[in-house]
GUKOL-570673 format. One record per residue (C-alpha): residue number from 1; residue in three letters; x, y, z. Coordinates in pm, whole numbers, plus 50000, padded with zeros to 5 digits. Example, Ala and Ser with C-alpha at 12.3 -4.5 7.8 and 13.67 -1.06 7.14 Angstrom:
2
[1; "Ala"; [51230; 49550; 50780]]
[2; "Ser"; [51367; 49894; 50714]]
***
This chain:
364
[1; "Unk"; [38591; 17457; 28520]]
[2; "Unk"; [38284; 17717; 28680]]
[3; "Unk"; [38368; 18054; 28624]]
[4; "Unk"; [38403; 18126; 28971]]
[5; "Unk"; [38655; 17839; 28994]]
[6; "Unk"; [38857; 18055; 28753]]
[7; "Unk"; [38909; 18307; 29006]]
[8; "Unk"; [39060; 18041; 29270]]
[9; "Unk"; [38751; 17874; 29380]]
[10; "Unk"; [38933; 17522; 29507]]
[11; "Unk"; [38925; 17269; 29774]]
[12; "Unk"; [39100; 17495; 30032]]
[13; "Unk"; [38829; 17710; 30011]]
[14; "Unk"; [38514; 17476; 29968]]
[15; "Unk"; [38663; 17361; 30322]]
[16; "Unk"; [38635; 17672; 30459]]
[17; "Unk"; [38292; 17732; 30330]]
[18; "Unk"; [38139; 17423; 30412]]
[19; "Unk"; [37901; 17396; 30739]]
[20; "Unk"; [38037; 17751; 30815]]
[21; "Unk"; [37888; 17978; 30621]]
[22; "Unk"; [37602; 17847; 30411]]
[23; "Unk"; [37314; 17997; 30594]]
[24; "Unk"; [37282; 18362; 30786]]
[25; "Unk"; [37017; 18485; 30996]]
[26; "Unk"; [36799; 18237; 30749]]
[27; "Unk"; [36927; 18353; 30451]]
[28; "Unk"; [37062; 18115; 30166]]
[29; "Unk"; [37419; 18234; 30071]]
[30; "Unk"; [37646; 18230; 29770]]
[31; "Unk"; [38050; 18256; 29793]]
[32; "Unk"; [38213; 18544; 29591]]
[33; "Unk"; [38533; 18697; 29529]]
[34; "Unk"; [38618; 19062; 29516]]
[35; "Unk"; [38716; 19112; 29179]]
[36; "Unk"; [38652; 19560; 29186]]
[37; "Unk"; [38691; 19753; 29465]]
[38; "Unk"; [38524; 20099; 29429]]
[39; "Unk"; [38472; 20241; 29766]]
[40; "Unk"; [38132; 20213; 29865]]
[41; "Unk"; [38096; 19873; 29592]]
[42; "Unk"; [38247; 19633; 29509]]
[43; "Unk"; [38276; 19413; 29149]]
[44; "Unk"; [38206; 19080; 29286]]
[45; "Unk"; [38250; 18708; 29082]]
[46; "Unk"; [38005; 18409; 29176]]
[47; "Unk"; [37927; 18081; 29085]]
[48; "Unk"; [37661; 18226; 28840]]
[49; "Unk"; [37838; 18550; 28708]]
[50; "Unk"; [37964; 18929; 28781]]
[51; "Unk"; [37732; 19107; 29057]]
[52; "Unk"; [37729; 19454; 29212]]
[53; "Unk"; [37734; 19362; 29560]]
[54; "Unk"; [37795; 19625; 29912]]
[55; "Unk"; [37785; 19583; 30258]]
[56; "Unk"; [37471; 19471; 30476]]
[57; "Unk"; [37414; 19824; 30645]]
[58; "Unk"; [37497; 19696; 30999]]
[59; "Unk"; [37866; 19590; 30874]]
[60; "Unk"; [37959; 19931; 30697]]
[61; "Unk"; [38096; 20092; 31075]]
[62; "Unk"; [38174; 19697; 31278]]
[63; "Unk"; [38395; 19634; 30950]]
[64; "Unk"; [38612; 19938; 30924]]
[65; "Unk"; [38623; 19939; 31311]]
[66; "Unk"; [38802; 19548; 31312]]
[67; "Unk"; [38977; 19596; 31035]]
[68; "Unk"; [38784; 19327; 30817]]
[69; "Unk"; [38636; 19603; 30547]]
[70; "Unk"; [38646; 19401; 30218]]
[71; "Unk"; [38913; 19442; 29992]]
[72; "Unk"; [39008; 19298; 29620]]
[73; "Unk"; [39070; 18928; 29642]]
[74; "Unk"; [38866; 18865; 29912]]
[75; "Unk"; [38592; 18555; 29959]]
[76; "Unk"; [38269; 18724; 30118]]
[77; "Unk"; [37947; 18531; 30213]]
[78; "Unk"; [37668; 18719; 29959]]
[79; "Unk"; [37305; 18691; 29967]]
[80; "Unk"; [37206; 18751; 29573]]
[81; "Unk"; [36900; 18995; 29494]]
[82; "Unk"; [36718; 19123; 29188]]
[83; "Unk"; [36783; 18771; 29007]]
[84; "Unk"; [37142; 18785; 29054]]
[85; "Unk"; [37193; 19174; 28970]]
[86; "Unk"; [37271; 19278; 29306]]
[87; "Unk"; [37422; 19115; 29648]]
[88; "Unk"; [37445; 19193; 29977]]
[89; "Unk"; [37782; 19148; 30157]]
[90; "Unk"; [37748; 18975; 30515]]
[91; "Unk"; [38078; 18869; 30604]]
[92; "Unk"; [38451; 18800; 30475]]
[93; "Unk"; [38631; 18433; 30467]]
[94; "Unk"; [38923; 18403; 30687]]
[95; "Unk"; [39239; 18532; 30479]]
[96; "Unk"; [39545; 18335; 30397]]
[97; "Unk"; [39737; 18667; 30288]]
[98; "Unk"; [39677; 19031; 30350]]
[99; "Unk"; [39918; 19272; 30163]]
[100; "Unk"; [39850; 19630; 30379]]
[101; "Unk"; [40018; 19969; 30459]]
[102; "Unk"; [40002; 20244; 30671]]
[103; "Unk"; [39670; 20466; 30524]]
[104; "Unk"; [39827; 20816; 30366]]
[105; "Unk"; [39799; 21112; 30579]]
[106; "Unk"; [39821; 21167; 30961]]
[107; "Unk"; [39547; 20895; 31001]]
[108; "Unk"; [39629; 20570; 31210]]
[109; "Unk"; [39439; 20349; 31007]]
[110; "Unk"; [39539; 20029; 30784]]
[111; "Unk"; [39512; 20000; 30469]]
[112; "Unk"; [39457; 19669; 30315]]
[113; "Unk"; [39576; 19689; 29898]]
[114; "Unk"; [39491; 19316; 29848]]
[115; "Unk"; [39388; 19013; 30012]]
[116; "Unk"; [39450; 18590; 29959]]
[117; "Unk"; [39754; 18674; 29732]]
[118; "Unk"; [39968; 18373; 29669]]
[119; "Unk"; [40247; 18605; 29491]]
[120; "Unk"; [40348; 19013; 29533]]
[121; "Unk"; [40528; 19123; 29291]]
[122; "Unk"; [40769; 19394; 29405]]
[123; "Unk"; [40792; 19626; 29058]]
[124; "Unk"; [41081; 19877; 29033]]
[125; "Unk"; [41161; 20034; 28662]]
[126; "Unk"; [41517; 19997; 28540]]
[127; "Unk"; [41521; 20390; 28490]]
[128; "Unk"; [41569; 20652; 28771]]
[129; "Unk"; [41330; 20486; 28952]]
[130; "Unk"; [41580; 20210; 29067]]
[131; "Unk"; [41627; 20213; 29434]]
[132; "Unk"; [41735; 19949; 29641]]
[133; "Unk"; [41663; 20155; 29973]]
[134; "Unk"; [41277; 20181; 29905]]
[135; "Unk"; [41278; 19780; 29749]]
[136; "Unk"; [41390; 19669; 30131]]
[137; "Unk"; [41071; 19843; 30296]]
[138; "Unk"; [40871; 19717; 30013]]
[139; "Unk"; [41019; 19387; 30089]]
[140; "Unk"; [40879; 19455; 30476]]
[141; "Unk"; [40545; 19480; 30323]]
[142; "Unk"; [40522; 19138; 30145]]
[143; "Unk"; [40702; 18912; 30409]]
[144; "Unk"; [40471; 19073; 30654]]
[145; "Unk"; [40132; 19020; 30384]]
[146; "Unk"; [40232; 18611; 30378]]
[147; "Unk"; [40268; 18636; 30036]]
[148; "Unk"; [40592; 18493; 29870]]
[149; "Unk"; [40785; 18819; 29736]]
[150; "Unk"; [40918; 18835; 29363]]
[151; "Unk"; [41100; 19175; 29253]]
[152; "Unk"; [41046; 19239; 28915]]
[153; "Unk"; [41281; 19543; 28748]]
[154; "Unk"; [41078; 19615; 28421]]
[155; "Unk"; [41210; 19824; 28152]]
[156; "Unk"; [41537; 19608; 28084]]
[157; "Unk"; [41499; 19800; 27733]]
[158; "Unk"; [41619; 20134; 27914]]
[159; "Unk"; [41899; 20024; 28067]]
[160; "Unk"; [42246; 19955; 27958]]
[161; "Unk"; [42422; 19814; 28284]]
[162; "Unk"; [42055; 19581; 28410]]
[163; "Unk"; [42328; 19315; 28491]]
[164; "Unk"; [42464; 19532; 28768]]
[165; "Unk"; [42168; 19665; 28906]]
[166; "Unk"; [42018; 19278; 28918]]
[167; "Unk"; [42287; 19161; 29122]]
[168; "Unk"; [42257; 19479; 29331]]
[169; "Unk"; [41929; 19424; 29387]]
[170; "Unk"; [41981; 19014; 29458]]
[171; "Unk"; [42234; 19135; 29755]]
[172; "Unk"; [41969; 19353; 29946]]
[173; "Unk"; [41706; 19093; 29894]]
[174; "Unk"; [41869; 18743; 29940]]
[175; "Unk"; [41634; 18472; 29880]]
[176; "Unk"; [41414; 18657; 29676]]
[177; "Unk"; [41399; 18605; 29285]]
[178; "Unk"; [41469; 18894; 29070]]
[179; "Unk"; [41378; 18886; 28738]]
[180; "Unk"; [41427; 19163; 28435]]
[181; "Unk"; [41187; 19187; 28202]]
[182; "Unk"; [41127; 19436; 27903]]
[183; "Unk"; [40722; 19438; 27759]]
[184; "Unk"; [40849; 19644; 27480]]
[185; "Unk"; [41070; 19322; 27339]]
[186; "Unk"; [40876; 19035; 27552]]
[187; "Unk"; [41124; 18933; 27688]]
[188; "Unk"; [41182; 18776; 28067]]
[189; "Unk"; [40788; 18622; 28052]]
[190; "Unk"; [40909; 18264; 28016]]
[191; "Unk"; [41031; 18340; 28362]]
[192; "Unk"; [40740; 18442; 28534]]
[193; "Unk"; [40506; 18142; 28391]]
[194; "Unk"; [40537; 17972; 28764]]
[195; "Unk"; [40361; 18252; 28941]]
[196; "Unk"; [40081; 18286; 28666]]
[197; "Unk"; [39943; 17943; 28644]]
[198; "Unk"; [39584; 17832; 28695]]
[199; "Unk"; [39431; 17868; 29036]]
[200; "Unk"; [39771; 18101; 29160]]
[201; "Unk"; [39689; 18493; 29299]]
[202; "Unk"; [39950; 18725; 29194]]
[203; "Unk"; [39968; 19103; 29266]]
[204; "Unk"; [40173; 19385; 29170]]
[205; "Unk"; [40305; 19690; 29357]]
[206; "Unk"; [40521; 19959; 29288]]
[207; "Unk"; [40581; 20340; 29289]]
[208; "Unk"; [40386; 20535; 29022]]
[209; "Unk"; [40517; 20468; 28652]]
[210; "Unk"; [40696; 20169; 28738]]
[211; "Unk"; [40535; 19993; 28476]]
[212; "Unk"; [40239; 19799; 28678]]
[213; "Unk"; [40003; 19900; 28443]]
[214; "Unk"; [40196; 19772; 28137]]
[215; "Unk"; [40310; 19451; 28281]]
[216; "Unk"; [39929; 19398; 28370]]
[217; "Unk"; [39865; 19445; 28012]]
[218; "Unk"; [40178; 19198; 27873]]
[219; "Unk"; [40114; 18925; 28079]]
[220; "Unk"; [39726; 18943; 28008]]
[221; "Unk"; [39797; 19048; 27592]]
[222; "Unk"; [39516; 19257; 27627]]
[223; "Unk"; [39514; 19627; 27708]]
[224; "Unk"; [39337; 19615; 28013]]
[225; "Unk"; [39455; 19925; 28181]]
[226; "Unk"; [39576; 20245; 28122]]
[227; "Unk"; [39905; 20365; 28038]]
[228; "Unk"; [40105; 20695; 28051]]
[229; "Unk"; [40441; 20725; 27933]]
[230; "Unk"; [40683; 20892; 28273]]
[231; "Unk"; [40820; 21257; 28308]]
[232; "Unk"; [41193; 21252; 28077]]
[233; "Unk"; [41324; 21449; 28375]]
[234; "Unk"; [41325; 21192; 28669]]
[235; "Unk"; [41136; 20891; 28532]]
[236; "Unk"; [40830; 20952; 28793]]
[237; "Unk"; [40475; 20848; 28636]]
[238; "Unk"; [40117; 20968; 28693]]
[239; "Unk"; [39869; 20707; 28905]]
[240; "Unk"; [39694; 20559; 28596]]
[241; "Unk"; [39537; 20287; 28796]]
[242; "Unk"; [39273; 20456; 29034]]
[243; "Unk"; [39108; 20166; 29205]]
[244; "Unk"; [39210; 19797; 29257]]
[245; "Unk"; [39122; 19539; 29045]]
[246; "Unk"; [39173; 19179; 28943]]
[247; "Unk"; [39208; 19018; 28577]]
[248; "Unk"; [39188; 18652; 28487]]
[249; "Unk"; [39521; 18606; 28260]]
[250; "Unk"; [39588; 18346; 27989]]
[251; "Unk"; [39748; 18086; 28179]]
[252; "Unk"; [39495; 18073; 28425]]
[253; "Unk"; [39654; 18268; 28687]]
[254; "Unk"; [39499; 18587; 28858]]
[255; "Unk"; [39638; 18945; 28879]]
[256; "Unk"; [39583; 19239; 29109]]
[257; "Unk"; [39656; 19607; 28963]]
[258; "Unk"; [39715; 19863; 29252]]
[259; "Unk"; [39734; 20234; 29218]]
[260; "Unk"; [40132; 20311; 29278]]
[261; "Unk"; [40239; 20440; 29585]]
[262; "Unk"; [40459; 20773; 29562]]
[263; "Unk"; [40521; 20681; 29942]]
[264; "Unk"; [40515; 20402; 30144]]
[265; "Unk"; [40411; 20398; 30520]]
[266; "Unk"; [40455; 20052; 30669]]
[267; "Unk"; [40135; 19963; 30899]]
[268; "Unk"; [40335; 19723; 31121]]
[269; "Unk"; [40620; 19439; 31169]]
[270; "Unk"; [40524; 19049; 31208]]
[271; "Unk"; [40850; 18951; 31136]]
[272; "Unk"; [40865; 19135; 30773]]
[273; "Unk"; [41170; 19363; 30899]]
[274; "Unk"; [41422; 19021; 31025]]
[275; "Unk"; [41290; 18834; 30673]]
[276; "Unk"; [41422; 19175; 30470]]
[277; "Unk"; [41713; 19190; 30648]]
[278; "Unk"; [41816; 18842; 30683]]
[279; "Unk"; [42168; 18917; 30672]]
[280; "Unk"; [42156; 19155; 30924]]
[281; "Unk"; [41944; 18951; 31183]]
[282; "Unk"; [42211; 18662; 31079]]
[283; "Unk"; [42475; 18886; 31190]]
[284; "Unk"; [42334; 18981; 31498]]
[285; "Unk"; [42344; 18629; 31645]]
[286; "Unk"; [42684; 18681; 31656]]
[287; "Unk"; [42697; 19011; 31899]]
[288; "Unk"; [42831; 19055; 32216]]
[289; "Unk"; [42532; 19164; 32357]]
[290; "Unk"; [42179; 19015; 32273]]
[291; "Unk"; [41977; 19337; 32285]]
[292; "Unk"; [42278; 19508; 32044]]
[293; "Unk"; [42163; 19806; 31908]]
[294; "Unk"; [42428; 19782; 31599]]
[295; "Unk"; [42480; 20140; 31687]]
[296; "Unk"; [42832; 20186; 31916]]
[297; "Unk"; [42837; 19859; 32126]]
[298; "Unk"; [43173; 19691; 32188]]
[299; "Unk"; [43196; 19347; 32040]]
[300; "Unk"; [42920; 19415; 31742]]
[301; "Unk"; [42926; 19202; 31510]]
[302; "Unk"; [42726; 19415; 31224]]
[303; "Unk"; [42918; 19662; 31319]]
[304; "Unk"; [43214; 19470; 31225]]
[305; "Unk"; [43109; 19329; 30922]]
[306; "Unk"; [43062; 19676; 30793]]
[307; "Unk"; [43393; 19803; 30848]]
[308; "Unk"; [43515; 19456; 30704]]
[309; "Unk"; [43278; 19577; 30369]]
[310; "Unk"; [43071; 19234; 30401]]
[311; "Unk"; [42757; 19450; 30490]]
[312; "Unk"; [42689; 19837; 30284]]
[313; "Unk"; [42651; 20109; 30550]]
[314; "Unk"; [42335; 20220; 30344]]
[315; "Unk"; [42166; 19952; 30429]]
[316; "Unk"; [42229; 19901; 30815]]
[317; "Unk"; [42157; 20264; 30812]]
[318; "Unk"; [41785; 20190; 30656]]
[319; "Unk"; [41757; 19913; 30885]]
[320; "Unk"; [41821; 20121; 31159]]
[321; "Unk"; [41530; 20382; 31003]]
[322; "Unk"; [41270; 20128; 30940]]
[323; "Unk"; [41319; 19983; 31268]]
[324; "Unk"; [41246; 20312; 31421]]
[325; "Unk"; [40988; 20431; 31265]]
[326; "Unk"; [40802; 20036; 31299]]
[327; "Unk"; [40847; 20091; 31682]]
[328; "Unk"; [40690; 20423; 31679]]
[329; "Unk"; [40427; 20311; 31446]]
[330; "Unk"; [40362; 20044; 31667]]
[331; "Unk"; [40366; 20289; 31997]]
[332; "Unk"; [40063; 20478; 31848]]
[333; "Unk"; [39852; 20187; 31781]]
[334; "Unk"; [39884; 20057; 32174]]
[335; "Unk"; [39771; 20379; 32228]]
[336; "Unk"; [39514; 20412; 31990]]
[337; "Unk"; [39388; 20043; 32124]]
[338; "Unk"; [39428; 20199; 32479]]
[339; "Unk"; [39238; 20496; 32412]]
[340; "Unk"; [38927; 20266; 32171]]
[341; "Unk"; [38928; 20055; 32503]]
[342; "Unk"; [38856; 20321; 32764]]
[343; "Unk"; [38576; 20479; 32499]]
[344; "Unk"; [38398; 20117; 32456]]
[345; "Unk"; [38389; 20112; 32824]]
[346; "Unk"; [38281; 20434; 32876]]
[347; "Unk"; [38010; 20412; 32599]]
[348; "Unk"; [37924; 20057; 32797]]
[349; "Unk"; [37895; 20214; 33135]]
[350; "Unk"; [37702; 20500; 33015]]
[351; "Unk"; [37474; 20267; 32854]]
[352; "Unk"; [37442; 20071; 33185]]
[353; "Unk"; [37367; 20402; 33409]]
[354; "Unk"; [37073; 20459; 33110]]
[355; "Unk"; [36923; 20103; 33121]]
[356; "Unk"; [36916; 20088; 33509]]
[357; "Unk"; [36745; 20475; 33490]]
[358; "Unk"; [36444; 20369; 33241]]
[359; "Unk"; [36445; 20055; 33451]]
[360; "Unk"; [36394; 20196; 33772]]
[361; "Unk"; [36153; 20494; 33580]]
[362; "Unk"; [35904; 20148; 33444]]
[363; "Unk"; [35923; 20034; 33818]]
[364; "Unk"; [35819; 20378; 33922]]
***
């Protein structure tokens, strides 16, 4: 196996390289995956080694702009320099799985965490960090990425009643495995050995001092990343991973550290929210009315099922928040779109008045 074949280089991907993407603007090119992301460069893996590589000048502003700005896990198109020290980045390979949020702060950008992840797995510490409320828009997140979720509730060391809280968590995400696991005692990794195999992408999210960091390190058995033990007084952690990154583990299998989220913005809905809330959407097919709110309408059948106690109030009332706030997220990007449009077009027609002015200026 080629060393860049141990960071997922298969068939799927020869395909997609193959009479596509072999030769730019006369330039011989190499594939190569993302393997660092440090702002401004990237750690990048290739058929020959580890390279420095950043982006071709005339990409830095058309990337950010389409959304296409490379990310960890990513396949880009490279042209090598310096004997293989350096590389040039001139495109990105068509994704099969983008795992994204809502950029912190008032900004209306996206922000892609990882990219061509077979496997996200949704971390939550079995401490005062449990909460089921924040796993569901997590769960939003990785339906909406393409990547198959898995929520993982480390620290089973910690916690006297984990059977509970597993089968609390297995109601609000139905369909999804949950698994317990405890790095102090190794246990729960026999479990996981299906999403860690050879040629298999996982990644791992989480609020800060959830353990990501320390799972990262068990799985691998190597201390690859920092670690800092959380506050006593409400089990919250310090970001110890600053930058994303990607690990080749034992098995064969690929991981992705992220920094932890103390918040997390959704970007937007393709079809994460109904997948999260299965039960609910279910239950919906059963209303009265098809566009039910689930809010006072006669003949509701959520409704119903929560005064029944089939369905937890808590939860219809976070489906009922998400949904809100994906709609309104979703407003302000049509209007950010609307507003980009009418500025390309001005910018165009501006441009236009200019060429036709030096035109008519040579013909004078």
């Amino acid at each position: 196996m080629t060393i860049i074949e141990q960071y997922g280089w298969n068939t799927v991907w020869k395909d997609k390289w193959n009479g596509k993407y072999r030769e730019h603007e006369g330039r011989d090119l190499l594939p190569g995956r993302i393997i660092g992301d440090f702002g401004s460069k990237f750690r990048v893996i290739t058929e020959t080694g580890e390279t420095w590589g950043e982006l071709a000048g005339r990409l830095r502003h058309t990337m950010t702009d389409s959304g296409e700005y490379p990310s960890v896990g990513d396949w880009v198109l490279l042209a090598v320099q310096d004997g293989g020290e350096h590389a040039v980045i001139h495109g990105v390979l068509p994704r099969s799985s983008v795992i994204s949020r809502k950029a912190a702060g008032n900004t209306r950008d996206e922000q892609i965490v990882a990219s061509n992840v077979d496997t996200l797995f949704l971390v939550s510490a079995l401490n005062d960090d449990f909460n089921v409320r924040r796993m569901e828009r997590y769960l939003i997140m990785a339906w909406n990425s393409g990547a198959n979720p898995v929520i993982l509730l480390t620290k089973a060391d910690l916690c006297q009643d984990a059977e509970l809280k597993i089968a609390e968590m297995e109601r609000a995400a139905p369909g999804v495995p949950v698994h317990a696991v405890s790095a102090l005692l190794g246990d729960g990794r026999e479990a996981l050995l299906p999403y860690i195999r050879s040629g298999q992408t996982v990644a791992l999210t989480g609020s800060s001092g959830c353990g990501k960091s320390t799972m990262v390190n068990w799985l691998s058995g190597r201390m690859l990343q920092l670690t800092q033990d959380v506050r006593e007084g409400d089990s919250r952690g310090r970001h110890t991973t600053t930058h994303r990154e990607l690990f080749v583990l034992p098995e064969g299998g690929i991981i992705v550290d992220t920094p932890g989220m103390r918040e997390l913005q959704l970007w937007e809905d393709e079809g994460g929210l109904d997948l999260a809330f299965g039960d609910i959407s279910s239950l919906a097919a059963g209303c009265r009315y098809s566009d039910c709110s689930h809010e006072r309408e006669e003949g509701c059948a959520v409704l119903q099922a929560v005064a029944e106690g089939v369905l937890e109030e808590k939860r219809l009332l976070n489906y009922r928040k998400t949904q809100r706030e994906l709609l309104y997220q979703s407003s302000k990007e049509v209007k950010q779109k609307r507003k980009s449009a009418a500025a390309a077009v001005k910018a165009g027609s501006s441009r236009s008045r200019n060429s036709g002015w030096r035109k008519e200026m040579d013909e004078y």
